[in-house]
C-alpha positions as semicolon CSV with decimal commas, in nm:
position;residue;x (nm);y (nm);z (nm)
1;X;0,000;0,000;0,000
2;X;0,125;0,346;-0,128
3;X;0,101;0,664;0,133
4;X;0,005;0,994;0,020
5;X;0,204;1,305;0,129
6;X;0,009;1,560;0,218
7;X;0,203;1,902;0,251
8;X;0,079;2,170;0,440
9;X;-0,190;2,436;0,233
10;X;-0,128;2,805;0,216
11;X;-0,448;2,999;0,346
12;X;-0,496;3,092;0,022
13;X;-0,560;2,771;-0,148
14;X;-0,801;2,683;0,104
15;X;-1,179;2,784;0,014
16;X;-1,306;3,072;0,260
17;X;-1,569;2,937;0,520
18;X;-1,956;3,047;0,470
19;X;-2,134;3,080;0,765
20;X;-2,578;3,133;0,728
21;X;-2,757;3,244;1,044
22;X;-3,126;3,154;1,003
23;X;-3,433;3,136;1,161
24;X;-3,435;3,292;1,499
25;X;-3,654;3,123;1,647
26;X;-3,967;3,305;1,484
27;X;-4,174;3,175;1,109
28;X;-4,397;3,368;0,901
29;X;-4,507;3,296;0,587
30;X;-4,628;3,580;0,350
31;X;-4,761;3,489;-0,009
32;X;-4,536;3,757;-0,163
33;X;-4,280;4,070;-0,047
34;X;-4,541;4,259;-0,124
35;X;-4,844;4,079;0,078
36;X;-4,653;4,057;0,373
37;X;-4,763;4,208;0,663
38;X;-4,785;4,281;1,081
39;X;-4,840;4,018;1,314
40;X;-4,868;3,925;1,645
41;X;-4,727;3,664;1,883
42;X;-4,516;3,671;2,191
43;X;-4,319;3,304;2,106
44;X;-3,963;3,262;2,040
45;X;-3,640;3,206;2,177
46;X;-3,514;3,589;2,251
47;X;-3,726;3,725;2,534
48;X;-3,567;4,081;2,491
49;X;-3,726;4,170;2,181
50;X;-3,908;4,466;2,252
51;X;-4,179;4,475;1,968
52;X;-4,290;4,084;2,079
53;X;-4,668;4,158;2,155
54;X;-5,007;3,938;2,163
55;X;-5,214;4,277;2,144
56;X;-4,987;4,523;1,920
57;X;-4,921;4,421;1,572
58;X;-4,560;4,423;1,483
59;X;-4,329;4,371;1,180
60;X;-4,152;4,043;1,194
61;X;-3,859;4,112;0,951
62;X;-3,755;4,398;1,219
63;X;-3,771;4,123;1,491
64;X;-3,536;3,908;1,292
65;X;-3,295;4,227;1,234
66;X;-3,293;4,242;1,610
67;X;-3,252;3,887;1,699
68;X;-2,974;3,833;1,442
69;X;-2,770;4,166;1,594
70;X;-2,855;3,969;1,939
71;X;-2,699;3,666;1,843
72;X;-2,363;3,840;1,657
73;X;-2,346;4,021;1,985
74;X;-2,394;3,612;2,166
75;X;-2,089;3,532;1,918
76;X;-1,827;3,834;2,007
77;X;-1,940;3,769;2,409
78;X;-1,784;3,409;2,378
79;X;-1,488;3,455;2,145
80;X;-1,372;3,709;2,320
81;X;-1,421;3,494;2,632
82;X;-1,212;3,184;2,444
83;X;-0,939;3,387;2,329
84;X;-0,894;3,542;2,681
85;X;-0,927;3,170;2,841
86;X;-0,694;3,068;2,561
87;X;-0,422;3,326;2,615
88;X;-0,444;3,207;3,010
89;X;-0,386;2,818;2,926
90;X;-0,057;2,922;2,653
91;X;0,118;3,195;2,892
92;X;0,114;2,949;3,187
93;X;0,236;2,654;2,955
94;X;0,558;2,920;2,884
């Protein structure tokens, strides 16, 4: 049996990652851009979102703007929590 050498890639050769956030948590379904509408509802995974109401209509694609800046805000919270835990674990391994 024959190996394979595999040399190390330059960053450039390697195909950038693509990274999709969808669906927070909230669905609507609209028959068009145009037909869409307000709506009401007080379900979902983000509790903060200030326009959630059962009794004031509210526009659901500015609910998803909000809960997509929540979790990019989640994101930047925890990596810049690893890369403070990970400079801790390689300066005390100097």
């Amino acid at each position: 049996m024959s190996r394979i050498k595999v040399g190390k890639l330059r960053r450039k050769a390697v195909a950038p990652m693509q990274y999709y956030l969808i669906d927070f948590g909230l669905s609507c379904r609209f028959p068009s851009y145009e037909g869409r509408g307000l709506v009401l509802g007080k379900v979902g995974q983000d509790k903060s979102v200030p326009e959630l109401s059962k009794r004031i209509p509210y526009d659901p694609f500015k609910v998803d703007i909000y809960q997509m800046g929540s979790v990019i805000n989640r994101l930047i919270k925890v990596s810049l929590v690893l890369s403070v835990n990970l400079a801790k674990v390689f300066t005390e391994l100097l």
